[in-house]
C-alpha positions as CSV (number, residue, x, y, z in Angstrom):
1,X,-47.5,-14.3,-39.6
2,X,-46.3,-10.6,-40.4
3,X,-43.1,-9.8,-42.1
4,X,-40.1,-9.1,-39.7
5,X,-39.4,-5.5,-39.9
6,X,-36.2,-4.2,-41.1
7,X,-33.1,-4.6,-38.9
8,X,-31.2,-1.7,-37.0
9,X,-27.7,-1.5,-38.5
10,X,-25.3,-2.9,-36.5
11,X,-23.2,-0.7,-34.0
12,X,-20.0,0.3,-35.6
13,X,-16.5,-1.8,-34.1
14,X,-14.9,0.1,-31.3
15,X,-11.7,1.5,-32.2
16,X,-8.4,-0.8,-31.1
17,X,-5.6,1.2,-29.7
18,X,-2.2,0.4,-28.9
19,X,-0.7,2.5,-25.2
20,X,2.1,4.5,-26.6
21,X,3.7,2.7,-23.5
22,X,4.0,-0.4,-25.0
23,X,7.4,-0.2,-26.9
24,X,10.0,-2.8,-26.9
25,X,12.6,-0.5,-25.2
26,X,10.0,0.3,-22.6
27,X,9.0,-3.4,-21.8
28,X,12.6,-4.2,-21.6
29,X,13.7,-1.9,-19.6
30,X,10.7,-2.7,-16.8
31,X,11.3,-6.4,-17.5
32,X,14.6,-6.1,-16.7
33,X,13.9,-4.6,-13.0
34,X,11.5,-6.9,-12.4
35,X,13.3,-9.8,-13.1
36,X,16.2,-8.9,-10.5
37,X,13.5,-7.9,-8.1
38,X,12.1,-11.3,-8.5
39,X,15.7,-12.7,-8.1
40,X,16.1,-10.7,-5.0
41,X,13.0,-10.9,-3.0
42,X,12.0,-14.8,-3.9
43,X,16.0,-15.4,-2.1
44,X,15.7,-13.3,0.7
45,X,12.4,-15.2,1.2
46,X,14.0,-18.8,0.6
47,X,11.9,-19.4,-2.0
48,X,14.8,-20.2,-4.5
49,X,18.4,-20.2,-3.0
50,X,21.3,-18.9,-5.2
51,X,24.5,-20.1,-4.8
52,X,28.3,-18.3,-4.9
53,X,29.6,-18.7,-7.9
54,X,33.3,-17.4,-8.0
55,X,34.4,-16.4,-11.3
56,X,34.7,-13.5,-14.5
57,X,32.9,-10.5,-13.9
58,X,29.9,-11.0,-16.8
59,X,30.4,-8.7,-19.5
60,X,27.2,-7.6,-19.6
61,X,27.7,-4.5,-17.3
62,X,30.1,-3.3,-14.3
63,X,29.9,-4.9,-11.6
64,X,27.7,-3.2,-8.5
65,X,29.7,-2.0,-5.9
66,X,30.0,-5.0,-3.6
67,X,28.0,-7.5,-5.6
68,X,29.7,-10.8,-5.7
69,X,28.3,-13.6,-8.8
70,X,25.9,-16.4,-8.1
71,X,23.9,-18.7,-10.1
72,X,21.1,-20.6,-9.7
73,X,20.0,-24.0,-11.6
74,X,16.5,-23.9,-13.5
75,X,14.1,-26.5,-13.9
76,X,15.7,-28.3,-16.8
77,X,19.6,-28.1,-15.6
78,X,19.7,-24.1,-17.3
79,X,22.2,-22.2,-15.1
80,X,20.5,-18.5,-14.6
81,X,24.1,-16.2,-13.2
82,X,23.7,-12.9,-11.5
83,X,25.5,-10.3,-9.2
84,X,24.2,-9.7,-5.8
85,X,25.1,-8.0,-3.2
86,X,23.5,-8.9,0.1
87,X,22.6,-6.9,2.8
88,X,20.5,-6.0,6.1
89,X,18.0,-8.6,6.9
90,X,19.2,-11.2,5.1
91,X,18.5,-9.0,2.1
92,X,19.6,-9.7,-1.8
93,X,19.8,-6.6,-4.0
94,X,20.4,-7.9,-7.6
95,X,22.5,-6.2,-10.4
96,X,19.7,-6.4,-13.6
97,X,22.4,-5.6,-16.0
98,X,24.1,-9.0,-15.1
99,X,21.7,-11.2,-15.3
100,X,22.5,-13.8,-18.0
101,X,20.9,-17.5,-18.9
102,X,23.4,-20.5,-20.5
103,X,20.9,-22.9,-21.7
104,X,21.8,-25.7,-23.9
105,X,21.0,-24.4,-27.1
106,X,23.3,-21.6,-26.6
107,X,26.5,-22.9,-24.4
108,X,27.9,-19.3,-23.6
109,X,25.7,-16.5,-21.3
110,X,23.9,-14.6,-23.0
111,X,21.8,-11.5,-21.3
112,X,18.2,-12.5,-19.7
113,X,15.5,-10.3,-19.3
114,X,12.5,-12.0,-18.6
115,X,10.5,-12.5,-15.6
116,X,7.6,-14.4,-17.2
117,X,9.9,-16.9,-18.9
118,X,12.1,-17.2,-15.5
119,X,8.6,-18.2,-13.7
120,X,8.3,-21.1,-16.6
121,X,11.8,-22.0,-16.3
122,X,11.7,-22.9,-12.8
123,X,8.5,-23.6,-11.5
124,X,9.3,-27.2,-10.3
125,X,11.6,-25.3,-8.2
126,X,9.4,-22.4,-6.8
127,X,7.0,-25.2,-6.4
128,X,4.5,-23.7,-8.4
129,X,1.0,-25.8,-9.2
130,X,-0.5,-24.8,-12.8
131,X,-3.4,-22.9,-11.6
132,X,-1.1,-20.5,-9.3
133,X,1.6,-20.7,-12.2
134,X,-1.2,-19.3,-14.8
135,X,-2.4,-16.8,-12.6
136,X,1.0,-15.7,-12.0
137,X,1.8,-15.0,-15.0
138,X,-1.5,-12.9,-15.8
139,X,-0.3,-10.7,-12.0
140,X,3.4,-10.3,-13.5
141,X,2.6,-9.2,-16.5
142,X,0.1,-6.4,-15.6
143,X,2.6,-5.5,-13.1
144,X,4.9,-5.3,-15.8
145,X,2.6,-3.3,-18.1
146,X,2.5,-0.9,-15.6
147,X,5.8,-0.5,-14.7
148,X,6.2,0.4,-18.4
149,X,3.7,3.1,-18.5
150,X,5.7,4.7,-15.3
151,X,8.6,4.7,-17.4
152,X,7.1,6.3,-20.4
153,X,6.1,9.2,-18.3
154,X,9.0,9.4,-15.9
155,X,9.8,12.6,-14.4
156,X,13.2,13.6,-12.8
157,X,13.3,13.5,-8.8
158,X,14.0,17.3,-8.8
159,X,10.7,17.5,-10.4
160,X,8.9,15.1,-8.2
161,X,10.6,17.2,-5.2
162,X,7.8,20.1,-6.4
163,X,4.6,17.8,-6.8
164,X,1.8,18.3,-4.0
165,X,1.2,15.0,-1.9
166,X,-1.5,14.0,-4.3
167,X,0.4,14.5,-7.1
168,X,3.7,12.7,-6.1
169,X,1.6,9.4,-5.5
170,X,0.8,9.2,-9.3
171,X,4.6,8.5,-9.7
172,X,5.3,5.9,-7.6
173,X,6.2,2.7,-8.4
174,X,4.1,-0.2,-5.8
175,X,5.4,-2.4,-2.5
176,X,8.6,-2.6,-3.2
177,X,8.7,-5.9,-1.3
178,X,5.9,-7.1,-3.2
179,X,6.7,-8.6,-6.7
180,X,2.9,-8.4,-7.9
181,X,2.5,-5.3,-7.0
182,X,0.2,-3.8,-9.7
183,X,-1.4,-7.2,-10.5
184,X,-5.3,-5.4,-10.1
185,X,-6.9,-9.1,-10.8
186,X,-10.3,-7.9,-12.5
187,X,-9.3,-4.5,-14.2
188,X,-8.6,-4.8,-17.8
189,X,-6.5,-2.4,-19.8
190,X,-9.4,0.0,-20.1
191,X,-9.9,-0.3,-16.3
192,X,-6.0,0.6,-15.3
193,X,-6.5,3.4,-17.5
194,X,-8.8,5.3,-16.0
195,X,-8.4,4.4,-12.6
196,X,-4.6,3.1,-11.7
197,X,-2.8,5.9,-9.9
198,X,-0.2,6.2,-12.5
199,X,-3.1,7.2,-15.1
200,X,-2.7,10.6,-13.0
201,X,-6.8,11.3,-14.3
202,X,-8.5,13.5,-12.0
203,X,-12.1,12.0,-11.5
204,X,-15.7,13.0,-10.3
205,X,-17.3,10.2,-8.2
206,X,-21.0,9.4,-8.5
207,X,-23.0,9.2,-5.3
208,X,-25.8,6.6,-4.7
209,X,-28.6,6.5,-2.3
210,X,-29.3,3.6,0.1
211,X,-31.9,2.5,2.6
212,X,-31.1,2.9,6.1
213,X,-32.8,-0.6,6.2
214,X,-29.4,-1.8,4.7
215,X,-26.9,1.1,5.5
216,X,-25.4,2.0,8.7
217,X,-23.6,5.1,9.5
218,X,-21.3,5.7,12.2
219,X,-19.4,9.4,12.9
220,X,-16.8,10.4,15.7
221,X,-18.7,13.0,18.0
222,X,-18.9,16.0,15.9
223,X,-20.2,14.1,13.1
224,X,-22.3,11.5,14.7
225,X,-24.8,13.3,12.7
226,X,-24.5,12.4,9.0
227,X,-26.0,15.8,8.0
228,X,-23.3,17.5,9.4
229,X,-20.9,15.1,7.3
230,X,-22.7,16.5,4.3
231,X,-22.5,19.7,5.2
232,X,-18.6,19.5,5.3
233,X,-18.4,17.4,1.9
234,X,-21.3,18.4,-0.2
235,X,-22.6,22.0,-1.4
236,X,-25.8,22.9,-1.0
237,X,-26.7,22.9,-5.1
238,X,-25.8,19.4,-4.5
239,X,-27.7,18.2,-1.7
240,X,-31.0,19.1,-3.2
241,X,-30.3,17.5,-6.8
242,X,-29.8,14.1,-4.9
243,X,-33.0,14.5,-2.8
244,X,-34.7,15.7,-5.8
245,X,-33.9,12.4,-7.2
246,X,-35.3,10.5,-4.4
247,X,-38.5,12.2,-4.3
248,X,-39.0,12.0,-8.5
249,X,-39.1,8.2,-7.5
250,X,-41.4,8.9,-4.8
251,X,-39.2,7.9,-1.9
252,X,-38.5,10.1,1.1
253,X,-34.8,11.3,1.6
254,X,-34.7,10.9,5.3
255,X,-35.3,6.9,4.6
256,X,-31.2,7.0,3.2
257,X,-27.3,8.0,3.2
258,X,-25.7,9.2,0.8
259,X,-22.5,7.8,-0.7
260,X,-20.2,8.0,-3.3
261,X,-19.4,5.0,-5.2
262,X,-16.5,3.6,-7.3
263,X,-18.0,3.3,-10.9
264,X,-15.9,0.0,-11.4
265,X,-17.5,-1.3,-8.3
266,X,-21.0,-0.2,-9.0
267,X,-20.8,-1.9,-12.5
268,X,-19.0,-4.9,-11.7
269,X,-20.4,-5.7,-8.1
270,X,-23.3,-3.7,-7.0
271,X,-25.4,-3.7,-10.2
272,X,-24.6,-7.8,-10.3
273,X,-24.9,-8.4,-6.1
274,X,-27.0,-5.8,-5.2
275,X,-29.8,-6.4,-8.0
276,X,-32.5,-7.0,-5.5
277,X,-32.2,-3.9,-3.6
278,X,-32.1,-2.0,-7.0
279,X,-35.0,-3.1,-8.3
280,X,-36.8,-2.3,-4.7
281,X,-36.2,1.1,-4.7
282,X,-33.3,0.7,-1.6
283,X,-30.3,1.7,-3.7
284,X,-30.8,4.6,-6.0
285,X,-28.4,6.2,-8.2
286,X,-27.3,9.8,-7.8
287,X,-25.8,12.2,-10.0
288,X,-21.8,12.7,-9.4
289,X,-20.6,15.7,-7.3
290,X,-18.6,18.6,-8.9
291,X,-15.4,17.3,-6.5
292,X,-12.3,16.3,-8.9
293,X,-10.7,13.5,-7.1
294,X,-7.0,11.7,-7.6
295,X,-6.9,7.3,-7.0
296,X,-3.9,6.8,-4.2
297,X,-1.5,4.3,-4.3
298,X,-3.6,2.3,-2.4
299,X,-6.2,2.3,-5.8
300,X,-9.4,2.0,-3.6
301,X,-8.6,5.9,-1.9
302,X,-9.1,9.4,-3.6
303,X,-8.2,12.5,-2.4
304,X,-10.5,16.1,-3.3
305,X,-7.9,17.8,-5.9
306,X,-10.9,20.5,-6.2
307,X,-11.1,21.0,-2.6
308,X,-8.2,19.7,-0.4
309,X,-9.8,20.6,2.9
310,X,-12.7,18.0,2.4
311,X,-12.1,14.1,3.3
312,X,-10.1,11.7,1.4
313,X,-12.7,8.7,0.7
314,X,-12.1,5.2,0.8
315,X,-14.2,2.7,-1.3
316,X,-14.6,-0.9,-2.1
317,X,-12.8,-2.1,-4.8
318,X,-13.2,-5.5,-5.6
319,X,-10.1,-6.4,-7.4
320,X,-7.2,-8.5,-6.1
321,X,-4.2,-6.5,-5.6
322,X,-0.9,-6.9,-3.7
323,X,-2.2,-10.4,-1.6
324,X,-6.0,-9.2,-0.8
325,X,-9.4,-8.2,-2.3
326,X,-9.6,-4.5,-1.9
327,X,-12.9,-3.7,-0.3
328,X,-13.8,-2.5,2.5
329,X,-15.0,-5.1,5.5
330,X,-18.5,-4.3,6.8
331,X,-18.0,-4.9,10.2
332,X,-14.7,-2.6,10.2
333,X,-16.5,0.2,8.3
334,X,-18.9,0.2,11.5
335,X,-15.6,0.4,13.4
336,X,-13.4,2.9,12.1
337,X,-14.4,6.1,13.6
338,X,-14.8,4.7,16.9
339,X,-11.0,3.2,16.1
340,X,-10.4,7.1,15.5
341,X,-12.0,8.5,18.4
342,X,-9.9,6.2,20.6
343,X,-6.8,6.7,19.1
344,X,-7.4,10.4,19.2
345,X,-8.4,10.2,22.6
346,X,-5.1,9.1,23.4
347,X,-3.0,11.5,21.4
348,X,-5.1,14.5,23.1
349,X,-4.2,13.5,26.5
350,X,-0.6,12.7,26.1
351,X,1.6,15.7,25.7
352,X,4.8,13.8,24.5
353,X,2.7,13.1,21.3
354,X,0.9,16.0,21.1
355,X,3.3,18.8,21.8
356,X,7.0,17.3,21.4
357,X,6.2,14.8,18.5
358,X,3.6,16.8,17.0
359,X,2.4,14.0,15.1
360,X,-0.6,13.9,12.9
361,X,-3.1,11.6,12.9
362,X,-5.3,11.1,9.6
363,X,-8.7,9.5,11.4
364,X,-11.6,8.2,9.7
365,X,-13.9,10.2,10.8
366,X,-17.3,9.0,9.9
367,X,-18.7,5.7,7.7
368,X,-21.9,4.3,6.2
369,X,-21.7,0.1,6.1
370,X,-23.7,-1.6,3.8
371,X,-24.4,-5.1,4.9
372,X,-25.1,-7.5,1.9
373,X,-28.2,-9.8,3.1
374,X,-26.7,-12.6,2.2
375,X,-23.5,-12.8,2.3
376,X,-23.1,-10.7,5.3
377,X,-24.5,-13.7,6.9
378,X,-22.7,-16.8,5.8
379,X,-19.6,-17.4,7.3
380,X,-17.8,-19.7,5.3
381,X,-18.3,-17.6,2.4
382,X,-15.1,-15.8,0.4
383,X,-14.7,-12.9,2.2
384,X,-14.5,-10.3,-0.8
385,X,-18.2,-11.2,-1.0
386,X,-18.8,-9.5,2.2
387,X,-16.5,-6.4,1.2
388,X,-18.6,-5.1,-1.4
389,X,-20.2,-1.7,-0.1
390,X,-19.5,1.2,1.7
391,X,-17.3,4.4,2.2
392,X,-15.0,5.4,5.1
393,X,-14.2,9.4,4.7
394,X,-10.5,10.2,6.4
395,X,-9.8,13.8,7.2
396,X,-7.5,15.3,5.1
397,X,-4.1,17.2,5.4
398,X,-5.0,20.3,4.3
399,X,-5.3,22.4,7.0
400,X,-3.2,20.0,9.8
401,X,0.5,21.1,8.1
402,X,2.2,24.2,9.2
403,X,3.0,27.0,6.4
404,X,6.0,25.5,4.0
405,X,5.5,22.2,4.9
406,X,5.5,19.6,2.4
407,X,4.2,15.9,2.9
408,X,5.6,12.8,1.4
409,X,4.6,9.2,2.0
410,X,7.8,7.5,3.0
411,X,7.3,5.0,-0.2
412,X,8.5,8.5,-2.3
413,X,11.7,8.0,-0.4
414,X,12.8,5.2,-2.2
415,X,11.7,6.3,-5.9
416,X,14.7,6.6,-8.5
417,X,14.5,8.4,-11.6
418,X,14.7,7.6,-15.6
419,X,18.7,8.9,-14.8
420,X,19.0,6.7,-11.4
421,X,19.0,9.7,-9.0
422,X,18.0,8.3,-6.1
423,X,14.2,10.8,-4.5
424,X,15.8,11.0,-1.0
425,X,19.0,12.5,-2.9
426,X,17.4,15.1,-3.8
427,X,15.7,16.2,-0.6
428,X,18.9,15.9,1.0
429,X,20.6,18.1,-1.2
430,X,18.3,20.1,-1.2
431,X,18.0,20.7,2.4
432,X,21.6,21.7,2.7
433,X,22.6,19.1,5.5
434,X,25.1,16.4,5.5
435,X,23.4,13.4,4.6
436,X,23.9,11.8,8.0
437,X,22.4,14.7,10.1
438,X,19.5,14.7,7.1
439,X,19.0,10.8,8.0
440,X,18.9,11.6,12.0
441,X,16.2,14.2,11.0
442,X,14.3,11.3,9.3
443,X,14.2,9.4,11.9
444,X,13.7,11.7,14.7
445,X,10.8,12.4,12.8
446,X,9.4,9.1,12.3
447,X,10.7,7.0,14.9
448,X,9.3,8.6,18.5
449,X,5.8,8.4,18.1
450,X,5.6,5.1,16.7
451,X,7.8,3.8,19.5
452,X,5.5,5.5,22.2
453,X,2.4,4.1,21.3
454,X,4.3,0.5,20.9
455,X,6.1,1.1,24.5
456,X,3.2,3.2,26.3
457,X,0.0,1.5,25.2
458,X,1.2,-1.6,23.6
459,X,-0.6,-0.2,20.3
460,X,1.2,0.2,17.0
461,X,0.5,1.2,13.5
462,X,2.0,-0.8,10.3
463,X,4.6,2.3,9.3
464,X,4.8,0.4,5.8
465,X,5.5,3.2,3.1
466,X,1.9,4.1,1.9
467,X,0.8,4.6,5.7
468,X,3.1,6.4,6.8
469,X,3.7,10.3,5.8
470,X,6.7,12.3,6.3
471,X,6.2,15.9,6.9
472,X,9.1,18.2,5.6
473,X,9.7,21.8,6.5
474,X,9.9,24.1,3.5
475,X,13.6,22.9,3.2
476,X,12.8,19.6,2.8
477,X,14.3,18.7,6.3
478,X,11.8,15.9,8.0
479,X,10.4,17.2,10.7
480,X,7.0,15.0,11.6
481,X,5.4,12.3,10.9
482,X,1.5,11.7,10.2
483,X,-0.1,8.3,9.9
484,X,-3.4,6.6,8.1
485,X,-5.5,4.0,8.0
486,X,-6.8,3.1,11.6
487,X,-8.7,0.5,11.9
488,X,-6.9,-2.0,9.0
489,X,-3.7,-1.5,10.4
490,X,-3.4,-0.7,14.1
491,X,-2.7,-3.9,16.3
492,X,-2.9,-4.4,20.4
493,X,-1.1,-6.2,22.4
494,X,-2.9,-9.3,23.8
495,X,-1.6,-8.6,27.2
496,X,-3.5,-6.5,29.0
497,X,-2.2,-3.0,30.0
498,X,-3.3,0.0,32.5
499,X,-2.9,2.9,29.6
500,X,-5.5,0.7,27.4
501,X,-8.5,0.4,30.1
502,X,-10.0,3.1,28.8
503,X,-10.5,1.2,25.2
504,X,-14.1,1.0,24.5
505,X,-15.8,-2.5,23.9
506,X,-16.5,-2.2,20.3
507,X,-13.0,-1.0,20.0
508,X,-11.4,-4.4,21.9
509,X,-13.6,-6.0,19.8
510,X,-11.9,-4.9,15.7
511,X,-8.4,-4.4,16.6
512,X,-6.2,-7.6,16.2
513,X,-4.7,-8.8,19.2
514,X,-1.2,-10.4,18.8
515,X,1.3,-11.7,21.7
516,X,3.9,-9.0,23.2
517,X,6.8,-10.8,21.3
518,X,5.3,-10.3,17.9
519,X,4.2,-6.9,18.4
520,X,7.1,-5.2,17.6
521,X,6.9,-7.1,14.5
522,X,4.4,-4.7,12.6
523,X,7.1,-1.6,13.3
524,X,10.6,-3.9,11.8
525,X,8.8,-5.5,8.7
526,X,6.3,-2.8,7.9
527,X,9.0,-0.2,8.6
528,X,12.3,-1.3,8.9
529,X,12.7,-4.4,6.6
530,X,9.8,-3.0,4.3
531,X,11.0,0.7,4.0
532,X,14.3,1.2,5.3
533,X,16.1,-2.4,4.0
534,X,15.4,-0.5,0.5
535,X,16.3,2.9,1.8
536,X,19.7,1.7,3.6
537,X,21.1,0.9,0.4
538,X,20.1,3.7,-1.7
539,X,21.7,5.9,1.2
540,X,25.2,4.0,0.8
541,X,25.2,4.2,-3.0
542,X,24.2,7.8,-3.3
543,X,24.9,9.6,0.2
544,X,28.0,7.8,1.2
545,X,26.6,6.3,4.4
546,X,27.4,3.0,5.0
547,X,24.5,0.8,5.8
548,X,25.8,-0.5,9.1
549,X,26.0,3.7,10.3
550,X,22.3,4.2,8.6
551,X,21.4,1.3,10.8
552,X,23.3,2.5,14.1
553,X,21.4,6.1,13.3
554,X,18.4,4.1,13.6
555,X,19.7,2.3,16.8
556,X,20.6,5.5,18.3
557,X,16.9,6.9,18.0
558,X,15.4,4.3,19.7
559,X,17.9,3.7,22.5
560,X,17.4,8.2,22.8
561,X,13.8,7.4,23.0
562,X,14.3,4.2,25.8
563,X,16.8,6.7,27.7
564,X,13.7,9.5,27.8
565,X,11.6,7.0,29.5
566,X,13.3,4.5,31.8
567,X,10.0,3.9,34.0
568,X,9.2,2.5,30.5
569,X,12.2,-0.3,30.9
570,X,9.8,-3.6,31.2
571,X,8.0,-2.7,27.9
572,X,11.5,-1.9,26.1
573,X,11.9,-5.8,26.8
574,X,8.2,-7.1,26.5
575,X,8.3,-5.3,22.9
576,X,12.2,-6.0,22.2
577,X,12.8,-4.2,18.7
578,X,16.5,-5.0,19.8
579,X,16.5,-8.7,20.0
580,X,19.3,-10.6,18.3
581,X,17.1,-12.1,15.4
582,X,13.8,-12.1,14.5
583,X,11.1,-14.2,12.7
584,X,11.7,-13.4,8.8
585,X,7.7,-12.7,7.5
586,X,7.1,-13.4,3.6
587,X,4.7,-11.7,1.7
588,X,5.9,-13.5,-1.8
589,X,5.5,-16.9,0.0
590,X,1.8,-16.6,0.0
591,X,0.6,-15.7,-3.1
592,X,3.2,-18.5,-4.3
593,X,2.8,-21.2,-1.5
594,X,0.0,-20.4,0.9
595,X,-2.8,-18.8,-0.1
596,X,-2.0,-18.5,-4.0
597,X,-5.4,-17.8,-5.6
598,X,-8.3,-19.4,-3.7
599,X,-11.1,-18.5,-2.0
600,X,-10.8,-18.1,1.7
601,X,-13.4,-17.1,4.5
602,X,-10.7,-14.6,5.8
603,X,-8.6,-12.2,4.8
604,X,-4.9,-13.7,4.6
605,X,-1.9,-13.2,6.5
606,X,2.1,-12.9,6.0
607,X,3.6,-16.5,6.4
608,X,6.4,-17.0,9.0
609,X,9.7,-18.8,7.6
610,X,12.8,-18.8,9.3
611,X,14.6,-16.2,11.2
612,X,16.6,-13.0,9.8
613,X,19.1,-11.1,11.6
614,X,18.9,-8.0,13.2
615,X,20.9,-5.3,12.4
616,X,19.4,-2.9,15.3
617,X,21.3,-5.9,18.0
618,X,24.0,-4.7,19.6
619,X,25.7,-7.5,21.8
């Protein structure tokens, strides 16, 4: 037997690094919001159920305007006191500065910052199981190291007022309904680095090339051609580097689509899932284009910071993130464009939204599904396994805003700065109206169209505050509204109705269907309870309007719009937005209670518990 030879030298220790994020004054701080956030949104949700406590004003801070103390009793008898005020919906809004903890070791209250420790304290009363509680605390506390990292680079709201739409979104803060918000189960610090929207890190995708024996492609009319697709997203220089790569392997170009891919995704799900294919020759890596590209707040979405007028791209991204696995379903990446072509069918024959609204409508234009060949075909199966490939390309909104218009998603409106200056403060002031004719604006803007297609063809969008886009004029006066992301989020009514008999079959067949009297509920918790129970308050600490005349601005809009279209007047009652209470959806409740972390066939929805009141019901 020979010698062994001599062995290579071992590869030299990668470098450990601490973020510059991670101070103690940093974590606190985030902690600290997080904590009353939990507070707030686990009691509007009944999850935990604070009590009145009258007594001192804690010392910790000033009291909130209106805030009254409660306390709530922990797992082991620890009394946990805070001030809260409460408001539309049933709504808590927490003071952080007050929180405080008297547990036995140390009789008098003492501050309490700790969201992690809270969960510990009282999981026997959040009725939390281990494995749920572990996870849990892995979700908070990337949430929370996130949170910190948008502190540490924290810009002033008159700043933010001059960032492009791509830019603002790389400032924003998560679902601010959501506690986990910026859990990203499978990203590790690395991975948040490079590709969380606060990292702000411009990126060039790679591209792959698969068999059309596996991928499908689908294209509204004037792209039902996927050449012309490429024509619009990829230069010419580019185009023949990719089919030079497919003929150095000897395989003919016409045999695939081209796609880009999320390098996370190819690494940690294709490579692993897809190996077969590979190895055949059906999936072929391509070279990245030369296109600079910014992750959304939705993580999975980019939009072309080299050149605005081509598509924003959606991708697969298998990581669990604000209740769901974020890829993209195969069977509704077939869908989506003709999702768009319907929906745009509608808009172009109905002058009300075409010509008085002026709304925009974002479509996903064109697709290419890749079906896994096995998974694809078991239906019991987690779903995220049958998520794993694909791209949906959106049009952009370059090109669809008038000159001096500025767009914001309506989540921007709720962003406070490192000095507690509340986002919409700023466009307000800066738009030179009183803040009440500002707010009428607002919702003027954003109210009609989603109210016709609700009313008119019993459709509606989810208007939550990534989805929905405000457009300002160049005084930062709302004037329009544009919507996203079709085929996820647009619902029917299960009733049928003559304005819909047009839909197309493969169309009937992806939207959800829900009864008439739940309907409405995708327009007051998407928008109302998720974006303006948050706003209403901001608007009454920093505008001077009181919440019940934010509300009856609101009120007024929709009763202008009912008043526009009596022969409407059955449908302003089979859709009621005005109905004296309505059923309270949770979104905490299911990543505690109901679905928590386990594999399920099907993506998951919001649990029902209770009622709330509405603040839109006018005896």
């Amino acid at each position: 037997m020979s010698a062994p030879g001599p062995r290579a030298a071992a590869p030299a220790a990668p470098a450990l690094f601490a973020p510059p994020e991670l101070t103690g004054d940093l974590w606190e701080r985030a902690a600290g919001r997080l904590l009353a956030k939990t507070l707030a949104e686990f009691a509007y949700e009944e999850i935990i159920e604070p009590v009145p406590a009258p007594g001192p004003v804690p010392e910790a801070a000033a009291p909130a305007a209106g805030a009254t103390p409660h306390t709530l009793r922990l797992d082991n008898g620890e009394i946990l006191s805070f001030r809260a005020r409460r408001g539309s919906y049933g709504g808590w809004r927490v003071d952080q500065d007050s929180i405080e903890l008297q547990d036995h070791d140390h009789p008098e209250r003492r501050p309490f910052h700790d969201p992690v420790r809270f969960l510990v304290l009282a999981r026997r009363l959040l009725g939390l199981d281990g494995a749920t509680l572990g996870h849990l605390v892995r979700e908070l506390t990337a949430t929370l190291a996130a949170d910190a990292r948008l502190d540490h680079t924290a810009v002033s709201s008159a700043r933010l007022a001059e960032l492009s739409y791509a830019e603002l979104e790389g400032h924003q803060t998560g679902h601010p309904w959501l506690v986990l918000n910026k859990g990203r189960v499978g990203f590790s610090a690395e991975d948040a680095d490079a590709w969380a929207p606060e990292g702000r890190t411009p990126v060039r995708l790679p591209w792959i090339a698969v068999s059309t024996a596996l991928a499908r492609y689908q294209g509204i009319p004037p792209l039902a051609d996927p050449e012309r697709l490429y024509d619009q997203e990829l230069d010419a220089a580019t185009r023949a580097r990719f089919a030079a790569a497919l003929r150095d392997r000897g395989l003919d170009p016409a045999g695939y689509l081209w796609l880009p891919v999320h390098p996370w995704q190819w690494d940690e799900a294709i490579l692993p899932l897809f190996a077969p294919a590979v190895a055949r020759g059906e999936i072929v890596p391509l070279p990245a284009d030369g296109d600079l590209r910014l992750p959304q707040q939705s993580i999975r979405t980019f939009l072309n910071v080299s050149r605005p007028e081509r598509h924003t791209v959606k991708l697969p991204l298998s990581v669990l993130n604000t209740l769901v696995w974020r890829g993209l379903p195969t069977e509704r990446t077939v869908a989506a464009p003709a999702v768009t072509a319907w929906m745009q069918g509608l808009y172009d024959t109905d002058a009300y939204l075409k010509e008085e609204c002026r709304v925009v409508l974002l479509g996903e234009v064109a697709s290419v599904a890749v079906e896994h060949p096995v998974y694809d075909h078991l239906p019991e199966a987690p779903y995220q396994y049958k998520e794993l490939l694909g791209a949906i390309w959106r049009e952009p909104l370059e090109g669809r805003l008038d000159p001096g218009e500025r767009a914001r998603t309506l989540a921007a409106l709720l962003h406070t700065d490192p000095e507690g200056r509340a986002f919409v403060a700023e466009l307000v002031d800066r738009s030179g109206l009183a803040a009440e004719s500002w707010l009428r604006h607002l919702f003027a803007a954003t109210l009609p169209p989603l109210l016709h297609f609700l009313y008119r063809y019993g459709t509606v969008f989810s208007p939550h505050g990534e989805n929905a886009i405000v457009v300002h004029d160049a005084h930062d006066v709302p004037v329009r509204l544009a919507i996203k992301d079709f085929v996820d989020d647009v619902n029917v009514s299960e009733e049928p109705l003559p304005e819909r008999d047009t839909m197309p079959d493969d169309v009937r067949a992806t939207l959800l269907t829900e009864p008439a009297a739940f309907l409405p509920q995708f327009i007051q918790s998407g928008l109302f309870i998720g974006v303006y129970r948050y706003l209403a308050p901001l608007c009454e600490e920093q505008l001077g309007v009181p919440e019940a005349e934010f509300w009856s601005l609101v009120r007024a809009e929709i009763l202008k719009y009912q008043a526009r279209f009596p022969e409407l007047k059955e449908r302003f009652e089979m859709f009621d937005l005005l109905a004296p209470r309505l059923e309270r959806l949770c979104l905490n409740r299911n990543r505690l209670h109901t679905d928590g972390y386990r594999d399920r066939p099907h993506r998951p929805h919001a649990t029902v518990h209770g009622t709330v009141p509405n603040p839109l019901h006018r005896p």
